[in-house]
C-alpha positions in Angstrom: -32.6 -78.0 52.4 -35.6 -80.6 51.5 -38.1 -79.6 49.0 -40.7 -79.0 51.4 -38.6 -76.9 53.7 -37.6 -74.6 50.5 -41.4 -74.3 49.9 -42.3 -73.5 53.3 -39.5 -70.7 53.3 -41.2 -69.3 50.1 -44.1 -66.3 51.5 -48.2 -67.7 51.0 -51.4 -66.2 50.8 -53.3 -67.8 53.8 -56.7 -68.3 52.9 -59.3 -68.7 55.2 -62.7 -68.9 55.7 -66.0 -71.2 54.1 -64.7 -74.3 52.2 -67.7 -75.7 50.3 -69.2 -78.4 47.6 -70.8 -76.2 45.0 -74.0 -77.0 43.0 -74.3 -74.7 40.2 -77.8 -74.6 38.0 -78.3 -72.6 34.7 -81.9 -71.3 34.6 -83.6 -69.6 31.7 -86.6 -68.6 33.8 -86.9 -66.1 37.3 -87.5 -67.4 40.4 -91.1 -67.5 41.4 -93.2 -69.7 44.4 -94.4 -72.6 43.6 -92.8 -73.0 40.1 -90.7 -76.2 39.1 -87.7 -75.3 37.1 -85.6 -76.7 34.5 -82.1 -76.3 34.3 -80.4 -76.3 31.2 -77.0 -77.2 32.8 -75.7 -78.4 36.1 -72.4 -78.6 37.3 -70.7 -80.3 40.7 -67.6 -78.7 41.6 -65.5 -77.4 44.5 -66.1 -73.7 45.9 -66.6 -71.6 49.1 -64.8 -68.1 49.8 -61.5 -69.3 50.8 -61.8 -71.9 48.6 -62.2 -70.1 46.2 -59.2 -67.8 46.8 -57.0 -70.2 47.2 -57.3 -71.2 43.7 -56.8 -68.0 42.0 -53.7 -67.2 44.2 -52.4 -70.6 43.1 -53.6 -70.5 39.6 -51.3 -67.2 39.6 -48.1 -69.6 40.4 -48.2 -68.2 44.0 -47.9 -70.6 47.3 -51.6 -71.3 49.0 -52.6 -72.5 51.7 -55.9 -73.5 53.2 -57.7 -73.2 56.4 -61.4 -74.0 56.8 -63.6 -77.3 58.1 -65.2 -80.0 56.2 -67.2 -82.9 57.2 -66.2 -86.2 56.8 -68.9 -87.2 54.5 -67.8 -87.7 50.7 -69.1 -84.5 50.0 -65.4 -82.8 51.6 -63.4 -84.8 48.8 -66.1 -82.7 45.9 -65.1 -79.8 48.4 -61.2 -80.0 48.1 -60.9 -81.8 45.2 -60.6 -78.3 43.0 -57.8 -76.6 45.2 -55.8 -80.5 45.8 -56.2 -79.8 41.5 -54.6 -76.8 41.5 -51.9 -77.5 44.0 -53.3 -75.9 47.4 -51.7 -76.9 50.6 -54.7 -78.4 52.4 -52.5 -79.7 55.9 -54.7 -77.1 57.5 -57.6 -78.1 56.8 -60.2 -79.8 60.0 -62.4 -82.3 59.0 -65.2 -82.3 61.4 -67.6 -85.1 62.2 -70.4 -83.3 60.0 -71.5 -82.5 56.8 -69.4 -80.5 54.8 -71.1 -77.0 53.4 -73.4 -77.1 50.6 -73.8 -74.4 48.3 -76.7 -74.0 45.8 -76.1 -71.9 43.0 -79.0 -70.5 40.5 -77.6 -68.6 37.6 -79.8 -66.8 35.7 -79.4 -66.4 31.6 -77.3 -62.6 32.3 -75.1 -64.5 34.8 -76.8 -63.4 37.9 -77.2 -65.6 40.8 -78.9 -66.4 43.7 -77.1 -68.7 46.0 -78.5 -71.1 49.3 -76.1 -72.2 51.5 -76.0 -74.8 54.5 -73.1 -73.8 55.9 -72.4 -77.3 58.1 -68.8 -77.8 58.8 -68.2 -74.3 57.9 -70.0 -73.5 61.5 -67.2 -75.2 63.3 -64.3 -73.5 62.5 -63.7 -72.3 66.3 -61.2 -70.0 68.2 -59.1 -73.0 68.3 -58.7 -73.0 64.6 -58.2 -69.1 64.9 -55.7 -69.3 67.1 -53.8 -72.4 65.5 -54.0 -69.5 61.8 -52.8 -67.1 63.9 -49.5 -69.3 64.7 -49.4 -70.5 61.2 -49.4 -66.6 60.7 -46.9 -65.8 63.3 -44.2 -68.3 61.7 -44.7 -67.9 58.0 -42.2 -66.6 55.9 -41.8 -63.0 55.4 -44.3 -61.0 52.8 -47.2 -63.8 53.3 -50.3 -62.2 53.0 -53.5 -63.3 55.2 -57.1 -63.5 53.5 -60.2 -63.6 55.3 -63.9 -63.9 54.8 -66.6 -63.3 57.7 -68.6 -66.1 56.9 -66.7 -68.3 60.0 -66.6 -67.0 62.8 -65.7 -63.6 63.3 -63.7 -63.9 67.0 -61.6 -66.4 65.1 -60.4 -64.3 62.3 -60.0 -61.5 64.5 -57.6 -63.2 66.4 -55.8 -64.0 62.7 -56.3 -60.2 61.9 -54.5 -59.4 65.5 -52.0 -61.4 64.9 -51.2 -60.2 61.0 -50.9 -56.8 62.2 -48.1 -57.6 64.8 -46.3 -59.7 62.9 -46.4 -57.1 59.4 -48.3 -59.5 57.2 -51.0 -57.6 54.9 -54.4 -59.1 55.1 -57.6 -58.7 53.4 -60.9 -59.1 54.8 -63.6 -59.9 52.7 -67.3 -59.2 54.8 -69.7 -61.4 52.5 -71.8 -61.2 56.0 -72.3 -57.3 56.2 -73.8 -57.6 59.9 -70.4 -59.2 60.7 -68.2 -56.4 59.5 -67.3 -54.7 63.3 -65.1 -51.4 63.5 -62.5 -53.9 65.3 -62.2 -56.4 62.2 -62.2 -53.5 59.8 -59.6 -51.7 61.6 -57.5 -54.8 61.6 -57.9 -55.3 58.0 -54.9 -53.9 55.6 -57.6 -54.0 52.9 -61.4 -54.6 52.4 -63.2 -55.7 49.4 -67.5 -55.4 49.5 -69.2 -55.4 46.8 -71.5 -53.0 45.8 -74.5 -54.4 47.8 -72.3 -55.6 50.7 -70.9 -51.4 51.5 -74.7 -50.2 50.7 -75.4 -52.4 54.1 -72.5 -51.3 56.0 -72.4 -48.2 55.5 -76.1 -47.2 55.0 -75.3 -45.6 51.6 -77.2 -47.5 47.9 -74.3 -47.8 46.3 -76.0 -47.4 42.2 -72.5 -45.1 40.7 -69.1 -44.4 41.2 -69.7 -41.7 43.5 -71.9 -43.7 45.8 -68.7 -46.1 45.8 -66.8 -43.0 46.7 -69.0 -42.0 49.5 -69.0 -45.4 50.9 -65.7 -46.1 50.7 -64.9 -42.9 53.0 -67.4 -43.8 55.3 -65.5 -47.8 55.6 -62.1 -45.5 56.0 -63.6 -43.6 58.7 -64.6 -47.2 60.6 -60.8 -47.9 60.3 -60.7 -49.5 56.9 -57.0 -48.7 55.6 -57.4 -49.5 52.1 -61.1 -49.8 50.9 -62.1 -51.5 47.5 -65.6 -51.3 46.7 -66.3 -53.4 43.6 -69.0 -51.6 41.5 -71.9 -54.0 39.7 -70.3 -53.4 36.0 -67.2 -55.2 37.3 -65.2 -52.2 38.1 -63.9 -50.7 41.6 -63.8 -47.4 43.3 -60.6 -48.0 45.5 -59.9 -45.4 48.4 -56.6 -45.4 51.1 -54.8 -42.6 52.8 -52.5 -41.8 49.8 -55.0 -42.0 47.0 -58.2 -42.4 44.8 -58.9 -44.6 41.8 -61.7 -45.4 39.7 -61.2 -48.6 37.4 -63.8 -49.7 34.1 -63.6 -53.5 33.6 -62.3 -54.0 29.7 -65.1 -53.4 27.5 -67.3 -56.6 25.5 -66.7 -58.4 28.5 -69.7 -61.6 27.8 -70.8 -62.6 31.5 -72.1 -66.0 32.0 -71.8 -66.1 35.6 -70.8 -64.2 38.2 -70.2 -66.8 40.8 -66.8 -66.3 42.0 -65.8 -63.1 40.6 -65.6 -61.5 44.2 -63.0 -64.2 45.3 -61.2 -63.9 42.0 -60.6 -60.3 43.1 -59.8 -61.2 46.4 -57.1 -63.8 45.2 -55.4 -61.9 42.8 -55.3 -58.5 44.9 -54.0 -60.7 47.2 -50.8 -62.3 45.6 -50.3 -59.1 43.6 -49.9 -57.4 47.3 -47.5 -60.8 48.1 -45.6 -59.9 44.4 -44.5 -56.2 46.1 -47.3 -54.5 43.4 -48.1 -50.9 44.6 -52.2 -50.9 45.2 -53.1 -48.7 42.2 -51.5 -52.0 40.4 -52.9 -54.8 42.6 -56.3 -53.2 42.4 -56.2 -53.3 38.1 -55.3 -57.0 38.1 -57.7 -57.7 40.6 -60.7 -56.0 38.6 -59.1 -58.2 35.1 -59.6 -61.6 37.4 -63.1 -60.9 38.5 -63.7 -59.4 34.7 -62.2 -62.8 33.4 -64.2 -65.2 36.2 -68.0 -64.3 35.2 -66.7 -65.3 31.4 -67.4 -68.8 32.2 -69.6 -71.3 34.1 -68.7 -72.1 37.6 -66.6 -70.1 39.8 -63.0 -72.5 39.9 -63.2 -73.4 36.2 -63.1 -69.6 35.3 -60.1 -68.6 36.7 -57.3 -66.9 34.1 -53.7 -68.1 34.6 -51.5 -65.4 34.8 -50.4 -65.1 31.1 -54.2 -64.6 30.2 -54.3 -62.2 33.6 -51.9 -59.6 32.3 -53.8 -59.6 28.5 -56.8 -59.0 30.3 -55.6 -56.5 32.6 -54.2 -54.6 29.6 -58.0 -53.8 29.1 -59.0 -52.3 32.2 -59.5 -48.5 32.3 -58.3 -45.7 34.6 -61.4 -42.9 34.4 
């Protein structure tokens, strides 16, 4: 057996979704109209959702792969340059005669952000490329786990979805686009991750405490959600399915800087700890200890624990 076909027979998280070049700006000062601000530090890196994903899973030692669109300006290399890095399998990746999406990040001095994106190539990943995941889904090895985000389009990832139902693959849908989230894609989803401000808008309810979290995440279950993890604004997570309830505290004196990436960070680690055979009590902990660990630094990619420094993180988060 050649290298390559050992590696293929090895199970992957299949990311896909937004694939971006990021521009992240430190500001000291809040946004208001018709100021000129100065940044006290810039960086150019690599990021977008499933970008973003792929990185963690892989930073974790477990097999990625890629799906998304960039153009074929030099913008895409910026974009792919930090999941090639961390040994991503980009063969799925489309480049598409357009620009390549542009993210523009604004962190304020607690680690807040506001981000603009021009989504460009992201816009063209088609039902085509859903259906050509979907295959990639259908033959990959046995316990890979699918991870989606709603910023592409949302027929193609249903298809994915479909198609990781049939087949017994776990997937994860992350709805960064609230107004996407349909009963259809939720009830095809294994597990769903919104943030705090993402379930306020799909469900109706302000999500502000824990039980907020709790009444949300019921109301996602009874949309179809199976297994519903609704990450609270102190970096914890109310998580809800059939069998269970928990309530996890990130570890305490946690320092945020910024608090770009921390939702993909969760995303990633949930899932290759679901792809690792952990139970979801289990998966859900490490996943809060990723995102608890990614707002510790600047930049989403560049914060991203291994999985030594994972588990003595995770030894911090609290069960209440």
């Amino acid at each position: 057996m050649s290298p390559r076909t050992a590696e293929a027979s090895e199970p992957a998280v299949l990311c896909a979704g937004t694939v971006n070049a990021d521009f992240v700006l430190a500001i000291d000062a809040p946004l208001e109209r018709g100021a000129s601000l100065i940044a006290r530090r810039a960086l150019r890196t690599s990021g977008g959702r499933a970008g973003n994903v792929a990185v963690m899973a892989r930073r974790l030692g477990t097999r990625a792969r890629l799906f998304g669109c960039v153009g074929t300006d030099v913008l895409a290399d910026q974009a792919l340059a930090g999941p090639g890095a961390a040994g991503v399998e980009l063969d799925s990746i489309r480049r598409v005669a357009t620009d390549t999406g542009v993210a523009t990040i604004l962190v304020s001095e607690r680690g807040g952000k506001t981000m603009v994106l021009a989504a460009g190539a992201n816009d063209a990943f088609s039902d085509a490329d859903g259906e050509r995941l979907a295959g990639e889904l259908r033959d990959a090895a046995e316990g890979s786990v699918l991870v989606v985000d709603n910023e592409v389009s949302p027929a193609a990832i249903g298809g994915a979805l479909e198609q990781a139902r049939a087949s017994g693959r776990p997937s994860v849908l992350d709805p960064t686009r609230p107004e996407r989230a349909t009963d259809r894609l939720l009830a095809l989803s294994d597990h769903v991750v919104p943030n705090a401000d993402e379930a306020g808008r799909m469900t109706g309810i302000a999500v502000e405490s824990p039980a907020d979290a709790r009444h949300a995440a019921r109301r996602l279950r009874e949309r179809g959600a199976r297994h519903v993890h609704v990450r609270l604004r102190d970096g914890g997570c109310l998580t809800l399915w059939a069998e269970g309830e928990l309530l996890l505290r990130a570890p305490a004196g946690v320092d945020v800087v910024d608090t770009t990436g921390a939702g993909d960070a969760f995303a990633g680690t949930l899932a290759a700890a679901i792809l690792a055979g952990q139970p979801t009590a289990e998966a859900a902990r490490l996943a809060v200890a990723a995102a608890s660990c990614a707002v510790t630094g600047f930049g989403a990619q560049e914060s991203y624990p291994d999985r030594a420094a994972l588990e003595e993180l995770a030894r911090g988060v609290r069960v209440v």
